[in-house]
C-alpha positions in Angstrom: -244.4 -78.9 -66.0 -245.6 -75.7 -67.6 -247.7 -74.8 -64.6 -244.6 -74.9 -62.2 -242.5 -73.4 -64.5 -244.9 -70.4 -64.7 -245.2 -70.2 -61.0 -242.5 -68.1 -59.2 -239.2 -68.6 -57.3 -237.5 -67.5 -54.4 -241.0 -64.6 -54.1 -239.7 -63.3 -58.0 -242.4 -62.5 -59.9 -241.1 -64.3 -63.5 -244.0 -63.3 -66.2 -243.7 -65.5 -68.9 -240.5 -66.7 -68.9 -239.3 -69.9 -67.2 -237.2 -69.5 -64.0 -232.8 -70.3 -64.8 -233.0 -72.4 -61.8 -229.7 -74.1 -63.8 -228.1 -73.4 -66.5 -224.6 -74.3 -68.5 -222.6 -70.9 -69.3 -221.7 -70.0 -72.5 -217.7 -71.3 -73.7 -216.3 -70.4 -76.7 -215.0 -73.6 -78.4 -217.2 -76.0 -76.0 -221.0 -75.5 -75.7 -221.7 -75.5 -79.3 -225.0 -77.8 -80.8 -223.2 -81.2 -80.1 -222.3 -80.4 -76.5 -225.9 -78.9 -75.8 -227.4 -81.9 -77.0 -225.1 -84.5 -75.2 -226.0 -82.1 -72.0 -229.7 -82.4 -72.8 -230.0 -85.7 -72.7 -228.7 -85.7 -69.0 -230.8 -82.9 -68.0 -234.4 -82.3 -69.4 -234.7 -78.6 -67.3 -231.4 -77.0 -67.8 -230.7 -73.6 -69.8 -228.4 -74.0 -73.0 -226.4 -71.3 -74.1 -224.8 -71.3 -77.1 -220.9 -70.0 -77.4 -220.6 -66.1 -77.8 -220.9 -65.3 -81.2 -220.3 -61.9 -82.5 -223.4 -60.2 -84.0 -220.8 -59.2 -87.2 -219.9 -63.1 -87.9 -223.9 -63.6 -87.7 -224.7 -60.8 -90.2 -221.2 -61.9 -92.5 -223.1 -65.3 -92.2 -226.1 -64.1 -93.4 -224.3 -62.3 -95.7 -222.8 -65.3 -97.1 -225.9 -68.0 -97.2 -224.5 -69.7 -93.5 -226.7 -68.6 -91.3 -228.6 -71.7 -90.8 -225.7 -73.6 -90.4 -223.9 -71.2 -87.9 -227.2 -70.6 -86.0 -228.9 -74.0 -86.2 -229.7 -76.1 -83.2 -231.4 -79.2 -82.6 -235.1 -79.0 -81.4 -234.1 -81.0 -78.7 -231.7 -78.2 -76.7 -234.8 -76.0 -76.3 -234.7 -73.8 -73.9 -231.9 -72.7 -75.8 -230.6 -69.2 -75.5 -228.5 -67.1 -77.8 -225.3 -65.4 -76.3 -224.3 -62.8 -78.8 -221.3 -59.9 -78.6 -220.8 -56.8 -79.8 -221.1 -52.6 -79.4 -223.0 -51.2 -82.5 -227.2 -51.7 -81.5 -228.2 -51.6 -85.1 -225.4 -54.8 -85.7 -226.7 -57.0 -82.5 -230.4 -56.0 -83.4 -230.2 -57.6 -87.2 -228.2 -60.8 -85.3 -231.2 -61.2 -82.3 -233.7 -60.8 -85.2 -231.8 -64.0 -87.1 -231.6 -65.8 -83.8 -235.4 -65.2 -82.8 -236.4 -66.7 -86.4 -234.6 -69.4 -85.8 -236.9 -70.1 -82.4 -234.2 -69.2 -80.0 -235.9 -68.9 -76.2 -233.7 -66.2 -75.9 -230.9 -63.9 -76.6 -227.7 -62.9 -74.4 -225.5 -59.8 -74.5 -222.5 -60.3 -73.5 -220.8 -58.0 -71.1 -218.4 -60.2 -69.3 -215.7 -61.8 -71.2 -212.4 -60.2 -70.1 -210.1 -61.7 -73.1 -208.0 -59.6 -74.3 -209.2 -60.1 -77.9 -212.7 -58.9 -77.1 -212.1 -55.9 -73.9 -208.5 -54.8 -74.2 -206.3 -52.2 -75.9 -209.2 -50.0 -76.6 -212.1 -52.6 -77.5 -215.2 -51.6 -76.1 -217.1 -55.0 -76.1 -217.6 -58.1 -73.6 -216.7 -56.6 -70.2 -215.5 -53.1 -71.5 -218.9 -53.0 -71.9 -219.5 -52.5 -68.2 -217.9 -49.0 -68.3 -220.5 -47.4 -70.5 -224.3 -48.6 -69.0 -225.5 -45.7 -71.2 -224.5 -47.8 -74.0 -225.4 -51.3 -72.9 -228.7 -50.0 -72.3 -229.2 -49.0 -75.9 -227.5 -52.2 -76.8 -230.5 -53.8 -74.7 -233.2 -51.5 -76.1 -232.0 -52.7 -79.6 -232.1 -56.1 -79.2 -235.2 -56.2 -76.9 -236.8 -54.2 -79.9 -236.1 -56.2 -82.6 -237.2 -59.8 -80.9 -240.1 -58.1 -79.6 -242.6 -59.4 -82.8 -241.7 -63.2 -82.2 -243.3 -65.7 -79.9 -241.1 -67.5 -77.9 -243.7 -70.2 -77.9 -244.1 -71.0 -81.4 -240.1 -71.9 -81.4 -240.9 -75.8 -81.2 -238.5 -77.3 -83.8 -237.8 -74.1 -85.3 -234.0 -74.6 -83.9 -233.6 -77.5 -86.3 -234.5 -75.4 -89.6 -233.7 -77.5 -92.4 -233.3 -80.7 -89.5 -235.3 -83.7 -90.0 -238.3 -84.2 -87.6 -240.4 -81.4 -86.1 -238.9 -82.1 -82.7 -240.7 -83.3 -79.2 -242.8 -81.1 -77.0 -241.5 -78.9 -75.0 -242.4 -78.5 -71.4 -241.0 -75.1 -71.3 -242.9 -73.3 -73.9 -244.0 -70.1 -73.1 -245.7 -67.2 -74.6 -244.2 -64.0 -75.7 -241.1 -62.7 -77.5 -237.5 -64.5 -76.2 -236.4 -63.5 -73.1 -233.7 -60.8 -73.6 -230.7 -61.1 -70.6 -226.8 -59.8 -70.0 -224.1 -61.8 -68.7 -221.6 -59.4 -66.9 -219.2 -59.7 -63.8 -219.1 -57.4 -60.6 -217.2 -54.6 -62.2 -214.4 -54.0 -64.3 -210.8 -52.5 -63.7 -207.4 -51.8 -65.7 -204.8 -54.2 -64.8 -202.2 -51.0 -64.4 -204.4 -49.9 -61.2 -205.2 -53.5 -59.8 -203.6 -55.1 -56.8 -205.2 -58.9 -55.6 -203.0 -58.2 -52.4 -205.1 -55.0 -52.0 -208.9 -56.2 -53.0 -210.3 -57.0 -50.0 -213.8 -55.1 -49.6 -216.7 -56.7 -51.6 -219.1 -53.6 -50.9 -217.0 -51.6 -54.2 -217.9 -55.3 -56.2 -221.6 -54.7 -55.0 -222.1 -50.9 -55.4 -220.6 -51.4 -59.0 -223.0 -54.3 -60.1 -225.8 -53.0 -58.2 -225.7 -49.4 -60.4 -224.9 -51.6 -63.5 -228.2 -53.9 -63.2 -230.4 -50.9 -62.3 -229.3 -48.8 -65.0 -229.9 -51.1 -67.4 -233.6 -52.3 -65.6 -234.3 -48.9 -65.4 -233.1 -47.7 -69.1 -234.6 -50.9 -70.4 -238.3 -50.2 -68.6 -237.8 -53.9 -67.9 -237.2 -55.2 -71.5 -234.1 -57.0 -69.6 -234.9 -58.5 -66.6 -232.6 -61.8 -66.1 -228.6 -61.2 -65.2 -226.4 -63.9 -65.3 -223.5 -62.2 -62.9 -220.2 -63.9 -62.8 -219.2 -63.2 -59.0 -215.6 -62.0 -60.0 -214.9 -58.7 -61.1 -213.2 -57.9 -64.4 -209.6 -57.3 -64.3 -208.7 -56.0 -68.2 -205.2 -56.0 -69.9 -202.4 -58.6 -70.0 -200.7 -57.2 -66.7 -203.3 -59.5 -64.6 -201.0 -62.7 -66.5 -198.6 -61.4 -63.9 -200.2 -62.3 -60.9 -201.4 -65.7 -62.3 -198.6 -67.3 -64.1 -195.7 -69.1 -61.6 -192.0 -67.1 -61.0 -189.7 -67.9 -63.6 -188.0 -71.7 -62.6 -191.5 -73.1 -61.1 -191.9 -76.8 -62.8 -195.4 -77.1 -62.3 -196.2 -75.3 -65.4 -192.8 -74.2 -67.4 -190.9 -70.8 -67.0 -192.5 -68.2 -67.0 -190.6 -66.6 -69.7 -192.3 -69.0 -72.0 -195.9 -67.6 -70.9 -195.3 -63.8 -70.7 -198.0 -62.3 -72.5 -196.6 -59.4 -75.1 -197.3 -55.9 -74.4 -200.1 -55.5 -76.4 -202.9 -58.7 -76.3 -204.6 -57.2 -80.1 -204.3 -59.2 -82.9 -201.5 -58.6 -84.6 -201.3 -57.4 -88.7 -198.4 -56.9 -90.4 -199.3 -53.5 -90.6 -198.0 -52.8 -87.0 -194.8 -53.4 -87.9 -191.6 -51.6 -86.2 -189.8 -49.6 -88.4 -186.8 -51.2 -86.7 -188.7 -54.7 -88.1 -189.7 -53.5 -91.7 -186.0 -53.0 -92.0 -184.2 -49.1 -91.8 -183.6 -50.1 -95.6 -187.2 -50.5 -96.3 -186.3 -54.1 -97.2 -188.8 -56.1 -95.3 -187.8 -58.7 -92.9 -189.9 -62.2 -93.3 -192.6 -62.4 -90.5 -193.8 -65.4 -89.4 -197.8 -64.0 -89.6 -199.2 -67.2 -88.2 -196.4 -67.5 -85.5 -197.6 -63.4 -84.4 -201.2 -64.1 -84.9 -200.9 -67.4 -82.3 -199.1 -65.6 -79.6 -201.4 -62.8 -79.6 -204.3 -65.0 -79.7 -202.4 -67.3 -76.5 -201.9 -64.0 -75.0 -205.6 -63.3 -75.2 -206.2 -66.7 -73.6 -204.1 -66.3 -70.6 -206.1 -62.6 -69.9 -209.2 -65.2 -69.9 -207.3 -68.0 -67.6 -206.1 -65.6 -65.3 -209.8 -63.8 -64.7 -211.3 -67.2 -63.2 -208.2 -66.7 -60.7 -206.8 -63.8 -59.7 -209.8 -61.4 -58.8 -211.9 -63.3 -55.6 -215.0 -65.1 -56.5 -217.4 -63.7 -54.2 -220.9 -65.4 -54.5 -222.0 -63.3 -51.5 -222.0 -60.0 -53.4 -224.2 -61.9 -55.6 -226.7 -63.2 -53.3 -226.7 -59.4 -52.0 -227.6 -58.3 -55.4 -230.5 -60.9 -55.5 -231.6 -59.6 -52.5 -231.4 -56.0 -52.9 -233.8 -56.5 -55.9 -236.3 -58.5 -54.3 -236.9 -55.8 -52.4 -237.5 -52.9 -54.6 -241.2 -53.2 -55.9 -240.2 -51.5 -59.5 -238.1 -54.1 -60.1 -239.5 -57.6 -58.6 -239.3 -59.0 -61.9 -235.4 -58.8 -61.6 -234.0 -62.2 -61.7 -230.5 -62.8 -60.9 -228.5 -66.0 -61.7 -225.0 -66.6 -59.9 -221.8 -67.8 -61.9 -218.1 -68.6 -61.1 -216.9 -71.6 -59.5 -220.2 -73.7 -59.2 -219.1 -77.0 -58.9 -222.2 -79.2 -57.5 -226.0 -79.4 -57.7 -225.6 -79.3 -54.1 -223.8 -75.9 -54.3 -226.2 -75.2 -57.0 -229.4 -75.5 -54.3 -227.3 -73.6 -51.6 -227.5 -70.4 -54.2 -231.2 -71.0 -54.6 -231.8 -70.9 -50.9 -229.9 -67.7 -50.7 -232.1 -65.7 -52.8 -230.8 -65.9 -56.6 -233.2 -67.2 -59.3 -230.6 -70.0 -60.0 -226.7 -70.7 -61.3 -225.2 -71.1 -64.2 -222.1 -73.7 -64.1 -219.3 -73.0 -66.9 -215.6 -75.4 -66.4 -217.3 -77.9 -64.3 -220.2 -79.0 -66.9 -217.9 -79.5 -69.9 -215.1 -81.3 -67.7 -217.5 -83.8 -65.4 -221.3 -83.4 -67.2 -222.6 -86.5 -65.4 -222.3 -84.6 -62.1 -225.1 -82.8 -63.1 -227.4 -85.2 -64.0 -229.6 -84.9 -60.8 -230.0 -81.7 -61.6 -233.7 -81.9 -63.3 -234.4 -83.1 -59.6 -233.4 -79.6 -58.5 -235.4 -77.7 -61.3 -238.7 -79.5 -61.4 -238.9 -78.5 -57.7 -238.6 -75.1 -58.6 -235.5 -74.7 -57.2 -237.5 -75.6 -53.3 -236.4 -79.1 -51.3 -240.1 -78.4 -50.0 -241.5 -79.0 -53.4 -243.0 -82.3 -54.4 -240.6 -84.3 -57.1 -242.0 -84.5 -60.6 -241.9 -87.7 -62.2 -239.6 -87.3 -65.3 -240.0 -90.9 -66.5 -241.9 -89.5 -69.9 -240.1 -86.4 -70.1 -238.5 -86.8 -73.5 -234.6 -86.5 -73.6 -233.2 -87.9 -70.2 -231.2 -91.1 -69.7 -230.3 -93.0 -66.7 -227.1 -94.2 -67.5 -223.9 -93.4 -69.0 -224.7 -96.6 -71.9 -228.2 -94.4 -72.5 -226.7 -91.0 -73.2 -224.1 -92.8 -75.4 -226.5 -94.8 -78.1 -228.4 -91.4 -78.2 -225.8 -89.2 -78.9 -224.6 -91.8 -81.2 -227.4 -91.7 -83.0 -227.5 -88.3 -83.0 -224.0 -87.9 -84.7 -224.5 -90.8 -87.4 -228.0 -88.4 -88.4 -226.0 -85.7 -87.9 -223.0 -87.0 -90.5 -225.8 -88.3 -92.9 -226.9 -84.2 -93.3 -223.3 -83.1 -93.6 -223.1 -85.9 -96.4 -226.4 -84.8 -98.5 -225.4 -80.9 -98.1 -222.0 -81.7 -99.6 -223.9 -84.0 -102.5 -226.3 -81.1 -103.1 -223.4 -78.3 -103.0 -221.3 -80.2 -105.8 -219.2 -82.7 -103.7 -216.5 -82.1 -100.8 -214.5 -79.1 -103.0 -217.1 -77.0 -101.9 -216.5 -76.9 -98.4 -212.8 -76.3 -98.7 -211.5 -72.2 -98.5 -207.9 -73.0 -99.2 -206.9 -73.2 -103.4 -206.0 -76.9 -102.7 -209.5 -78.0 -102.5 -209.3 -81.3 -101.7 -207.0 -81.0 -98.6 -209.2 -78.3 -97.5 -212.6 -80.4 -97.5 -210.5 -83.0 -95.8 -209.2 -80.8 -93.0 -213.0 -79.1 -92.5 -214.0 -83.0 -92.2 -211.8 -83.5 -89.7 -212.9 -80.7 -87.9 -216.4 -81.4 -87.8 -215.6 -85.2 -86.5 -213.5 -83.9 -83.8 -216.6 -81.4 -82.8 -218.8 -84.2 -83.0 -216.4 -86.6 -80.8 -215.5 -84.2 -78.2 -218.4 -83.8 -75.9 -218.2 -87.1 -74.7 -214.6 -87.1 -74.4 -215.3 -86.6 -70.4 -218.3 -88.8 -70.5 -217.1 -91.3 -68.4 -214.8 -89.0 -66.3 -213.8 -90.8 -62.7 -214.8 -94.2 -64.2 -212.3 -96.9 -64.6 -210.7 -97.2 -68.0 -211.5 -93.1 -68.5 -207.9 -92.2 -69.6 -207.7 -95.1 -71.5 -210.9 -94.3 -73.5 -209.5 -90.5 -73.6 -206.5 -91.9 -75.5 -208.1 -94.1 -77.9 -210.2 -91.2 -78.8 -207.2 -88.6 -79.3 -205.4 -91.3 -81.1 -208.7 -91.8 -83.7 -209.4 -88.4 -84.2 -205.7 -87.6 -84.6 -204.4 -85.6 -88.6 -202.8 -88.9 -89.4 -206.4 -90.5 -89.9 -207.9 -88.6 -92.2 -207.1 -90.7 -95.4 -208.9 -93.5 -93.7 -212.4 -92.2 -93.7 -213.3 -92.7 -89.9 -216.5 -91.3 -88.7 -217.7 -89.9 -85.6 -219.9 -92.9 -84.8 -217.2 -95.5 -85.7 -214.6 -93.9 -83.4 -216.6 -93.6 -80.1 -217.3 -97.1 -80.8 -213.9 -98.3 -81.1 -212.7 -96.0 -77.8 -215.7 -97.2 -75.6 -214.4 -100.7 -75.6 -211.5 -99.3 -73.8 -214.0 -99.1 -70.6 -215.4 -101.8 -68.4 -219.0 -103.2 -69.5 -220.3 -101.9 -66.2 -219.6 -98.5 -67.2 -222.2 -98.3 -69.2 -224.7 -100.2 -67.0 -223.7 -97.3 -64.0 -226.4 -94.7 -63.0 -225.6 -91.2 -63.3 -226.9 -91.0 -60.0 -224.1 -92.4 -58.8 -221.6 -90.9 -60.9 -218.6 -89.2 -58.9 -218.7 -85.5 -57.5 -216.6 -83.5 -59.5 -214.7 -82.3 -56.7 -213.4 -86.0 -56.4 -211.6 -86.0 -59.8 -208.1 -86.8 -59.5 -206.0 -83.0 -60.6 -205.3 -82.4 -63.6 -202.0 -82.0 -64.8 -202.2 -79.9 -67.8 -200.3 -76.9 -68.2 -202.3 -73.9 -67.1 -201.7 -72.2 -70.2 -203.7 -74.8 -72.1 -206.1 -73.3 -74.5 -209.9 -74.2 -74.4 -210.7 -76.4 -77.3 -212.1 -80.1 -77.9 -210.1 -82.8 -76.7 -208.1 -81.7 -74.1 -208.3 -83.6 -71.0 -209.2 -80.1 -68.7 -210.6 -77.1 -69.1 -209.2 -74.4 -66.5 
């Protein structure tokens, strides 16, 4: 398996590194440790990436004696990459230099999310970034510095610091410091000067991304040589909510009125309030805080919702770009990995064939994961139908069926509660864990949040099965905040919400599990926030 992987694809000359021929995309609130692992054991050969995490919550982490615990992964997820945000070099330098201790394969910057909590009003980081290559390029030459002393392949079971077990071999080891990338879109533009009516020509999308990569290749001298480009451009500020959200009276999804985004999408503090609101008196009005802070964080999330839709996905810009590189001997090495609406392993090979390294799949791998359990098929080919198959029998970590992946990961949670338990024995009992003066009702809320974590990557295990919605209530219904007094675990509750389902679910091959685009449509509202247990993620 090493051999191949140290071979080439698509004529791109890969060094060290292992080719992306697949990859899951980094989601805030969904691919943390639990969902890599479930995702592992269906696919030996895919990249993990971990959520976007801001270099300042690493280094307040590290700060604070939490770093393992934010950072940590199991052995298993390897290759694992680290997706990190952020604008000050010095700030995501000390976070890559954490993450490459930790044995991370490799470490992301983050120059695509368009929320408005991370790129508007004035922000400069995730796709804001885009604006200032000068920047991202020392951002890059930071980063690329600072995990330059570590070998990528001494990480075996470094991930699982602290985690029992040393961890299985793993067939993509290589040698060399972690593979530095950036995630970005085709370009970025103000909402105020953005018409979807009017965005017709890709060749603006492709100039802008083409002059973005090189920069940053060129600025770099190659430190950064893999680009995960999301084949929309960025449309920044809460006017793009416009354009998404239905006219006022539609019943699909509620009035509009109820979705309309305020003026500004930062945070709110009381600080910025109105005169008019502190009262011409200067007696000061009550302010709901929490109310202020959730409808600027909902506003934040609709910026994000309306991104995957409004601007075009054009997949063709990106095969352009994968292209256009190939070509130019300085910069051979130049891999480029496709994003946005990937759906399919089958779509999956069609971007291989068309030039890019490989694709990275976001919605689709949290909502239907089994679909992509033929993917290893795919990888250990190198990405070529012409290839010949690899036996995987032996390689560690792949299941065959959805009853496999779901004693695993089972087990995997009860050893995974077991640690919780023995950290909160050695840290003086569950008071420790809580933030809020209560104490007790604190621990028992943090509890609670850890089992629903642990529950909710398999809540669409068994998506397009008979009995799925069943199981999907059972499990909502379990991991609800009227159980908490009755000292449920992770383990216990998929047990109990799996005999919702048919025996011969379990018995099923993920082979024959059914294509995503075959899922009944969801009926959520689309201003549903991401987050675990939620039937969709749009």
């Amino acid at each position: 398996l090493c051999a191949l992987f140290l071979g080439s694809v698509g004529g791109l000359n890969l060094g060290a590194a292992p080719p992306e021929v697949f990859s899951v995309a980094p989601m805030m609130a969904h691919t943390n440790r639990h969902f890599r692992y479930l995702f592992r054991l269906l696919s030996r050969g895919a990249w993990l990436h971990t959520e976007m995490i801001p270099a300042g919550t690493v280094m307040h982490a590290a700060r604070e004696g939490t770093v393992q615990e934010l950072l940590r992964f199991h052995p298993l997820e390897q290759p694992v990459s680290l997706q990190l945000g952020g604008t000050d070099p010095e700030l995501l330098a000390s976070a890559a230099r954490l993450g490459a201790s930790m044995g991370y394969a490799a470490v992301n910057l983050n120059c695509g999310c368009p929320s408005s909590a991370v790129a508007g009003s004035g922000r400069r980081s995730g796709a804001a970034l885009m604006r200032e290559p000068a920047h991202v390029v020392e951002c890059v030459r930071a980063i690329a510095n600072a995990v330059a002393p570590f070998d990528a392949g001494s990480a075996r079971g470094a991930g699982g610091a602290g985690h029992p077990g040393a961890g299985p071999p793993l067939p993509f080891a290589y040698a060399g410091p972690p593979l530095v990338s950036v995630k970005h879109r085709l370009g970025v533009v103000d909402s105020s000067e953005y018409d979807p009516a009017a965005d017709l020509d890709p060749s603006e999308d492709f100039e802008s991304a083409r002059d973005f990569i090189g920069q940053i290749v060129e600025g770099t001298d190659g430190a950064c040589s893999r680009f995960h480009v999301h084949a929309r451009k960025a449309v920044l500020g809460v006017g793009v909510v416009d354009s998404y959200l239905p006219e006022e009276g539609s019943s699909s999804t509620g009035s509009s009125s109820t979705l309309t985004a305020p003026a500004s999408a930062v945070l709110w503090t009381p600080s910025q309030q109105t005169e008019e609101q502190a009262g011409v008196n200067k007696k000061m009005q009550k302010v709901d805080h929490k109310r202020a802070q959730y409808k600027a964080k909902r506003a934040a999330r609709l910026v994000t919702v309306a991104n995957r839709n409004v601007p075009p996905l054009r997949p063709g810009v990106v095969h352009k770009l994968s292209e256009h590189f190939a070509q130019e001997p300085p910069r051979e090495a130049v891999g480029i990995v496709v994003n946005g609406g990937v759906t399919s392993v089958g779509e999956v090979r069609s971007h291989v064939a068309a030039g890019c390294m490989g694709a990275m799949v976001g919605r689709a791998a949290v909502n239907h994961p089994c679909a992509f359990a033929a993917v290893d098929e795919l990888i250990f080919q190198g990405g070529k139908q012409t290839a010949p198959a690899i036996d995987q029998t032996n390689v560690p970590g792949v299941c065959k069926t959805r009853g496999e992946v779901l004693d695993a990961y089972l087990a995997y949670a009860d050893e995974e509660e077991a640690r919780v338990a023995a950290d909160e024995a050695a840290s003086g009992g569950p008071r420790a864990l809580g933030t809020d003066p209560q104490g007790q009702s604190a621990a028992e809320a943090a509890r609670q949040a850890r089992r629903r974590q642990l529950v909710a990557p398999c809540y669409n295990l068994f998506a397009g099965m008979d009995g799925c919605e069943r199981y999907r209530r059972r499990l909502r219904s379990l991991t609800g905040f009227k159980k908490n007094a009755q000292g449920y675990t992770a383990v216990s509750v998929l047990r109990a919400a799996v005999l919702e389902l048919p025996a011969a679910c379990l018995d099923e091959p993920l082979s024959e599990a059914t294509p995503y685009a075959n899922l009944p449509s969801p009926h959520e509202k689309a201003a549903k926030r991401a987050g675990p247990m939620q039937a969709f993620v749009f």
